[in-house]
C-alpha positions as CSV (number, residue, x, y, z in Angstrom):
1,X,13.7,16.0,1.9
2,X,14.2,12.5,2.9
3,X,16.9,10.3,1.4
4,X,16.4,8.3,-1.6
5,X,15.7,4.7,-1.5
6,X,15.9,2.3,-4.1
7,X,12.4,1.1,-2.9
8,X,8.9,1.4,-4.7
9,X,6.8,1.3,-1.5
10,X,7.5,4.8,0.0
11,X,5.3,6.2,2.8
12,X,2.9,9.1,2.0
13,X,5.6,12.1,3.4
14,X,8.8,13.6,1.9
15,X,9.5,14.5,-1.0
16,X,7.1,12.9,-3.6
17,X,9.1,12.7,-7.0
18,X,12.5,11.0,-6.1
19,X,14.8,9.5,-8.2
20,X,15.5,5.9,-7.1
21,X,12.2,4.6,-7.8
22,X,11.4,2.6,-11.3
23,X,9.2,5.4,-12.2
24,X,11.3,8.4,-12.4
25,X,12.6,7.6,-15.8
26,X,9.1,8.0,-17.8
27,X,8.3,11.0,-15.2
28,X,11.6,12.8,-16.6
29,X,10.6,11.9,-20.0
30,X,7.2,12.9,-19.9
31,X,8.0,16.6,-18.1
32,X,10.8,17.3,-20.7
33,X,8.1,16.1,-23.9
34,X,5.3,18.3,-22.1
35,X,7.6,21.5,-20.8
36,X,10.9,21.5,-22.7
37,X,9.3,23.3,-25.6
38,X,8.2,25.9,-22.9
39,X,11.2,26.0,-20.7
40,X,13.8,26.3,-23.5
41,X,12.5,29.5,-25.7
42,X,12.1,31.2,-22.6
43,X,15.8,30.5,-21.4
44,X,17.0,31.5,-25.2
45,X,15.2,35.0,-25.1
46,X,17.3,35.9,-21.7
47,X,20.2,36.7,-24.9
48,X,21.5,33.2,-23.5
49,X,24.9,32.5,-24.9
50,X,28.6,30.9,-24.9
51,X,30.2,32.4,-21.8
52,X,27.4,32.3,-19.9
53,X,28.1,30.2,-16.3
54,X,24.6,29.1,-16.0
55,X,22.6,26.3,-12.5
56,X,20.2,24.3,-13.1
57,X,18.6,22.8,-9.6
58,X,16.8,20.0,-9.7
59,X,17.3,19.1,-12.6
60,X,15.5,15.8,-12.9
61,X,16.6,14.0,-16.2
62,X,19.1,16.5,-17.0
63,X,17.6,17.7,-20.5
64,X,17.1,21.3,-19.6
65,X,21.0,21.3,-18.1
66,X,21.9,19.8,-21.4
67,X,20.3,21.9,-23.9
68,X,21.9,24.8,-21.4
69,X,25.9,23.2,-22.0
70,X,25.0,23.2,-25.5
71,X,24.2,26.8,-26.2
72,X,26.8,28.1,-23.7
73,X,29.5,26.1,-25.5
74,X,32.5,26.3,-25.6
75,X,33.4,28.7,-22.8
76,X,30.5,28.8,-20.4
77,X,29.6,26.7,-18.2
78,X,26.5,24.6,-16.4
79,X,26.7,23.5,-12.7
80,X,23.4,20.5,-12.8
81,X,22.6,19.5,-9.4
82,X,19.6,17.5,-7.9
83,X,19.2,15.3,-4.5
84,X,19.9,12.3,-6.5
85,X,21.3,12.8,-9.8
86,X,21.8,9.4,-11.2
87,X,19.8,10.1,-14.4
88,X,21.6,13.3,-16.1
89,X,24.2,12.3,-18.5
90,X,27.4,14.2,-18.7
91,X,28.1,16.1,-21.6
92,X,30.7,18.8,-22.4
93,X,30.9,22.2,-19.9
94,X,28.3,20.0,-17.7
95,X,29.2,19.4,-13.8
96,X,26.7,17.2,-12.3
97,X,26.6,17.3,-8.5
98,X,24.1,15.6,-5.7
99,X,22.7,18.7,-3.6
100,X,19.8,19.1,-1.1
101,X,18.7,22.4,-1.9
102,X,17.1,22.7,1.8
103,X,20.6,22.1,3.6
104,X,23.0,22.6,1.2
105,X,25.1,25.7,0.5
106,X,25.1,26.9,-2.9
107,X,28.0,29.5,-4.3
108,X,27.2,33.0,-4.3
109,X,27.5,35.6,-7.3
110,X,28.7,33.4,-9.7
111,X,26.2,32.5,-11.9
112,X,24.7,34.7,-14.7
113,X,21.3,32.9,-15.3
114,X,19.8,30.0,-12.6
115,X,16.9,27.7,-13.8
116,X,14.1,26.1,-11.5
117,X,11.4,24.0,-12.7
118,X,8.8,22.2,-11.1
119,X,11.3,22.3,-7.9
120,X,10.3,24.7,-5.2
121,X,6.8,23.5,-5.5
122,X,7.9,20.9,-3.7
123,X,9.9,21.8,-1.2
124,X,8.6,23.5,2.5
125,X,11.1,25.5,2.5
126,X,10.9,27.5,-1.1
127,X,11.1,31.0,0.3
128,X,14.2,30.7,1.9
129,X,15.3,28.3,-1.3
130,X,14.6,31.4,-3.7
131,X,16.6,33.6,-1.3
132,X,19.3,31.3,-1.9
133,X,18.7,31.3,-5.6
134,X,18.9,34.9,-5.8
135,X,22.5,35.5,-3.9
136,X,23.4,32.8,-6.6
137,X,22.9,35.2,-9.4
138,X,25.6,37.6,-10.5
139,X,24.2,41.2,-10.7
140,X,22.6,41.5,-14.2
141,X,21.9,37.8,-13.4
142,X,18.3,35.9,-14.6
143,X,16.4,33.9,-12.4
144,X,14.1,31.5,-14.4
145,X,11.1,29.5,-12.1
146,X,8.4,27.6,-14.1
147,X,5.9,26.2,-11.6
148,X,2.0,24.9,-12.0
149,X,-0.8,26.5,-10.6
150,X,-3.1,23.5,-10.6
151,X,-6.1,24.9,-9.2
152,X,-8.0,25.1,-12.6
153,X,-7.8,21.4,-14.9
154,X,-11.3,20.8,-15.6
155,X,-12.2,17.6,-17.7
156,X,-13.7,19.0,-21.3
157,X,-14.9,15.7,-22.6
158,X,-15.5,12.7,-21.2
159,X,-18.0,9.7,-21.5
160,X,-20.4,10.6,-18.6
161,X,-20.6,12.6,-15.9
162,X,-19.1,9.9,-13.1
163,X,-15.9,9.5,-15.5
164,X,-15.6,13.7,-15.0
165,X,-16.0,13.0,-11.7
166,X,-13.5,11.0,-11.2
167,X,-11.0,12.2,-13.5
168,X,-11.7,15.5,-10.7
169,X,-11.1,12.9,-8.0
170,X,-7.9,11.9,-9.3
171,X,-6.9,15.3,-9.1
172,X,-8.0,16.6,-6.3
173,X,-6.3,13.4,-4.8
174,X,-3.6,14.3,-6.3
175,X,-3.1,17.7,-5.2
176,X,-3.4,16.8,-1.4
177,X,-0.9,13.8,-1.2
178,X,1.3,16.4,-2.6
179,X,0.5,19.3,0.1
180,X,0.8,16.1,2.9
181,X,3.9,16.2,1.0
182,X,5.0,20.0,2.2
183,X,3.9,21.3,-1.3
184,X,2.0,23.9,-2.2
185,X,0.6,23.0,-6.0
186,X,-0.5,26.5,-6.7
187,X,3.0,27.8,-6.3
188,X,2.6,29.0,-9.8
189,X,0.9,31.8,-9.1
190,X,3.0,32.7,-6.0
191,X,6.2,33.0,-7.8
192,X,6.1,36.4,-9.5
193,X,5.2,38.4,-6.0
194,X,8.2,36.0,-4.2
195,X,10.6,37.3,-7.0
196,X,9.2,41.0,-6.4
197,X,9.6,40.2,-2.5
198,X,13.5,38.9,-3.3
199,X,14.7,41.6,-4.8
200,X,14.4,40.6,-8.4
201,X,13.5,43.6,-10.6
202,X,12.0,43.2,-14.6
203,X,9.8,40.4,-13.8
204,X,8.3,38.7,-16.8
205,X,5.5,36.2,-16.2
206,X,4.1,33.9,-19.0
207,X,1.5,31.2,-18.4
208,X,1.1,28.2,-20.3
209,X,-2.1,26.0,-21.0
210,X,-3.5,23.5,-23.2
211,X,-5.6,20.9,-23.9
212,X,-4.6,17.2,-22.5
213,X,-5.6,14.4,-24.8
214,X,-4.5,10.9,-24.9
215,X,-1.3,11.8,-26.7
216,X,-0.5,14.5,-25.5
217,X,2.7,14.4,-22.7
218,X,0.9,15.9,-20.3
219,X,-1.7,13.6,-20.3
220,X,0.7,11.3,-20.4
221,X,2.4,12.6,-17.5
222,X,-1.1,12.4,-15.3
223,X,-1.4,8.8,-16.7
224,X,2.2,8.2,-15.3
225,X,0.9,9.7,-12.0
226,X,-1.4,7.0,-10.9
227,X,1.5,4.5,-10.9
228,X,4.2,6.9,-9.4
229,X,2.2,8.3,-6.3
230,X,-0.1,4.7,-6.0
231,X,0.3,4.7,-2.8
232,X,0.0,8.4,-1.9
233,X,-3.1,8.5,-3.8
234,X,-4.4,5.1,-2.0
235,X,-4.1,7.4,1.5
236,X,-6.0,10.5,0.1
237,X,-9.2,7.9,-0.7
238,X,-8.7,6.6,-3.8
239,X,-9.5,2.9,-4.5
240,X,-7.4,0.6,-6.9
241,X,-9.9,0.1,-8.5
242,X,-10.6,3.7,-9.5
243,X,-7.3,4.2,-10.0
244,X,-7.8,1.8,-12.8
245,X,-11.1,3.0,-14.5
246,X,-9.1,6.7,-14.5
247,X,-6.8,4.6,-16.3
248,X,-8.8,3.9,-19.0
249,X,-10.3,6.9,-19.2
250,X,-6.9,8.6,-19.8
251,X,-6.4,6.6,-23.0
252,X,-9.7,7.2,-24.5
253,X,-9.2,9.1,-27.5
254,X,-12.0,11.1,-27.3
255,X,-11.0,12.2,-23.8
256,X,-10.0,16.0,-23.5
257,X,-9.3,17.9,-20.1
258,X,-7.6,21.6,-19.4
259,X,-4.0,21.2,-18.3
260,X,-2.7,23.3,-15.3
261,X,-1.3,26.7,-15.9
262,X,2.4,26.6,-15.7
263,X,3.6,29.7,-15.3
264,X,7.3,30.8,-16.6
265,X,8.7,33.6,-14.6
266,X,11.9,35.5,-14.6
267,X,13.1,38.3,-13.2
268,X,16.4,40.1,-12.7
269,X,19.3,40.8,-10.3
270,X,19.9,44.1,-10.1
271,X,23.1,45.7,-11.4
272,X,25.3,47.2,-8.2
273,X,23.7,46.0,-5.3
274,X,23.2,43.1,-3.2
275,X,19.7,41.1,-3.1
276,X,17.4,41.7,0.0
């Protein structure tokens, strides 16, 4: 992933979500209004409790990690790391540490549940990034991934057929700064057979859909979208201008569209033998 910059006007490669730009802080809000309330009952049914030693990687704005030193309090503990951490607070049992997942070494069997969202999506090298998730996890350990599959997000209602359209353009745009990027935004659908392929056994996959209106975070989060990747969108073919009208469109209350599937998957580390 290239190195942070404090800069606005990024190029249309690397990694597309960094952290030193003025937008990350309403992308981290808007992810943890839209997918907190799907991340964290799945991480509470793994039996999740205090004493667990527990990564989070990438971990954005931090609120997942948070949540996590909470509920393993007072003995566990909760190693956050992302490229550029600058935005998650500390809190109690919470290490916060800048890692590159790519490059970077990660300790081995020591941690009894690791948590991945919206991360390997992004990243060129996620299959040998999950292999390195997987010698993280203790035997009995839980791997957690929640990734979109954004191949189906039709507009339901909207005012004619070009504002569809566009809202499709948008999307489609979208989608192919983000593979010029090295991602792959139907990872989603990827992850359960790359846990399978790991070595991971139990594997429990639950997707997630809804329908995106004007208040709605994930809306919201699209709306954010059109500021964040400007530029990467400009290079796919998009005109300001249309960038604008989609805009508008996303603030019309009457405006109602199919969110992405994000899929939640775990699976397990075996008891008593090393991952493949």
């Amino acid at each position: 992933m290239n190195q942070p910059t404090a800069t606005t006007d990024r190029p249309a490669t690397g990694y597309a979500f960094d952290n030193a730009t003025d937008h990350s802080h309403d992308q981290h809000r808007c992810l943890a209004a839209a997918y907190d309330p799907v991340t964290l009952p799945r991480l509470a049914a793994t039996g999740l409790r205090s004493g667990w030693d527990c990564l989070e990687v990438g971990a954005g704005g931090g609120s997942v990690a948070q949540w996590l030193a909470r509920r393993v309090a007072p003995h566990g503990t909760v190693l956050a790391t992302d490229v550029d951490p600058r935005h998650i607070a500390s809190a109690p049992g919470l290490t916060v540490r800048a890692h590159d997942l790519e490059r970077d070494p990660l300790p081995e069997n020591a941690f009894d549940l690791v948590v991945a969202r919206l991360v390997l999506q992004h990243l060129p090298g996620r299959r040998a990034v999950l292999a390195k998730l997987v010698r993280a996890l203790r035997p009995g350990g839980v791997l957690q991934i929640d990734e979109f599959d954004t191949s189906y997000e039709p507009p339901l209602l909207a005012p004619d057929e070009e504002s569809a359209e566009l809202y499709s353009a948008f999307l489609r745009a979208k989608s192919d700064a983000l593979r010029a990027a090295g991602g792959d935004p139907q990872w989603g659908r990827r992850v359960p057979s790359a846990l399978r392929e790991a070595g991971l056994v139990g594997i429990d996959t639950q997707p997630y859909v809804e329908v995106r209106h004007a208040g709605s975070a994930s809306l919201q989060l699209q709306l954010h979208h059109t500021h964040h990747l400007r530029d990467r969108l400009v290079a796919q073919g998009m005109t300001p201008a249309q960038l604008e009208r989609v805009r508008e469109l996303m603030t019309d209350p009457s405006f109602r569209a199919a969110s992405s599937i994000l899929y939640s998957t775990q699976g397990r580390r075996p008891e008593g033998r090393d991952p493949r």
